[in-house]
N, C-alpha and C positions, 0 to 999 in steps of 0.2 A: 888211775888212782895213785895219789902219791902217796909216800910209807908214814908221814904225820896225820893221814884220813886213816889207813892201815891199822897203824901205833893205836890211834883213841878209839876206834872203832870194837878190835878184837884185844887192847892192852898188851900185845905182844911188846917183848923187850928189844929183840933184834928182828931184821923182818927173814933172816935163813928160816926162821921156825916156820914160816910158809914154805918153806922149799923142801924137799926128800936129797937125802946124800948125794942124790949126783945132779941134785941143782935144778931140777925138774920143780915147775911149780906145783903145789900139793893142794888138797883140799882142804878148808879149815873145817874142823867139825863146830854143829850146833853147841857143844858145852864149853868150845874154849871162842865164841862171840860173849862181849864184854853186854850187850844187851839181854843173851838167857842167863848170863851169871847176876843180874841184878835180879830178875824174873825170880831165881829160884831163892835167891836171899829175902824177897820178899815173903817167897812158900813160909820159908822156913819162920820167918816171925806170925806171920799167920798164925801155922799149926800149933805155934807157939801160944798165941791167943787163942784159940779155937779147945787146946786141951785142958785148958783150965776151969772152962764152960761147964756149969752144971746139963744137963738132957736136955732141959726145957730152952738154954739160951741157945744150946748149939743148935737146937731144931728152930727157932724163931731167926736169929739173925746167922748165927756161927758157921751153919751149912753155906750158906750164899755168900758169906764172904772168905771162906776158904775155895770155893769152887770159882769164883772170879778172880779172882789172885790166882791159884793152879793155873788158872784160862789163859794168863798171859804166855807164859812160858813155854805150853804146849801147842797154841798158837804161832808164837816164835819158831819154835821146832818143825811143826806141821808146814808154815810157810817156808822155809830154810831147807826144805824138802822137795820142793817144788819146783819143776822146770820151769816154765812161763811166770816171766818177772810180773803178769797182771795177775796170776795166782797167790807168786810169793809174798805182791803188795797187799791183796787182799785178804789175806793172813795176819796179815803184819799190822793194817787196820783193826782187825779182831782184837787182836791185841792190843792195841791200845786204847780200843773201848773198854775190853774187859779192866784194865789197869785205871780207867779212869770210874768203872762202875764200884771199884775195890777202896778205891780212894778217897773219891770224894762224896761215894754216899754211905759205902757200909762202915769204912773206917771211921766218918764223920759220927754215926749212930753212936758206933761201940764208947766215942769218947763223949757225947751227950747223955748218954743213960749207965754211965758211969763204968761203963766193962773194962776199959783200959785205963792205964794212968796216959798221960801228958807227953812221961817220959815216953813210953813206946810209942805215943801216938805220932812224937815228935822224931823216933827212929825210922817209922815206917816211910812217912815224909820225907825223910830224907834222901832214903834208897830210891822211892816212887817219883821223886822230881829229876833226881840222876836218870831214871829208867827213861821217863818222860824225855828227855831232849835227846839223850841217846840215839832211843827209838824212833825218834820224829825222822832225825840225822837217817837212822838207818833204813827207814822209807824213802827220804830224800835222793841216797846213795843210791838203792837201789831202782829207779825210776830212771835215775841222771846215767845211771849204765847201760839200761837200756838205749837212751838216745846216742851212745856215741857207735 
């Protein structure tokens, strides 16, 4: 792997921060991959949407689109956990069903029956398309390390 797949993958600034003091390579944790920190920035506009909900939206749509948005990133987590890279991938595809179920149908609703504005709707997109190739990349990466 070279330190420009490294760099965009985890957004590390220098690549020592993979290493421990005496130069030993380290393990990166799940919270500092640049694909669960989009995960959780999506949570958080979520919950964002979701707490504004009177009872009756959050039980109709609010639940199901907070619980697929959560899905991603625990998914992420759960797979990043995982010895066998056909387990981690197949995590990692969870994720990015659950990311596309959050997206492009519950996200889709809340801006059809008027629950969000534009604006947010147009935030959420934006994180969720970064997440999307991201994530693609980092099934890609993971597969292609396998093979070598």
């Amino acid at each position: 792997m070279e330190i420009n797949e490294i760099n965009e993958l985890y957004e590390l600034n220098e690549l020592n921060e993979l290493n421990d003091i005496n130069g030993n390579k380290g393990y990166i944790q799940v919270k500092d991959l640049k694909v669960y920190q989009l995960a959780r920035q999506l949570s958080i506009i979520a919950w964002n949407i979701y707490s504004k909900m009177s009872f009756e939206e959050k039980k109709v749509i609010g639940d199901q689109f907070v619980r697929s948005t959560d899905s991603i990133g625990a998914n992420i987590a759960e797979g990043y956990s995982r010895f066998h890279y056909f387990d981690k991938v197949r995590f990692y595809y969870y994720a990015r069903a659950s990311q596309s179920e959050a997206t492009d149908h519950w996200l889709e609703l809340l801006l059809e029956r008027g629950k969000i504005s534009k604006e947010i709707f147009d935030d959420y997109k934006t994180v969720s398309k970064d997440l999307q190739i991201r994530l693609n990349n980092f099934i890609k990466m993971t597969k292609d390390e396998k093979q070598q």
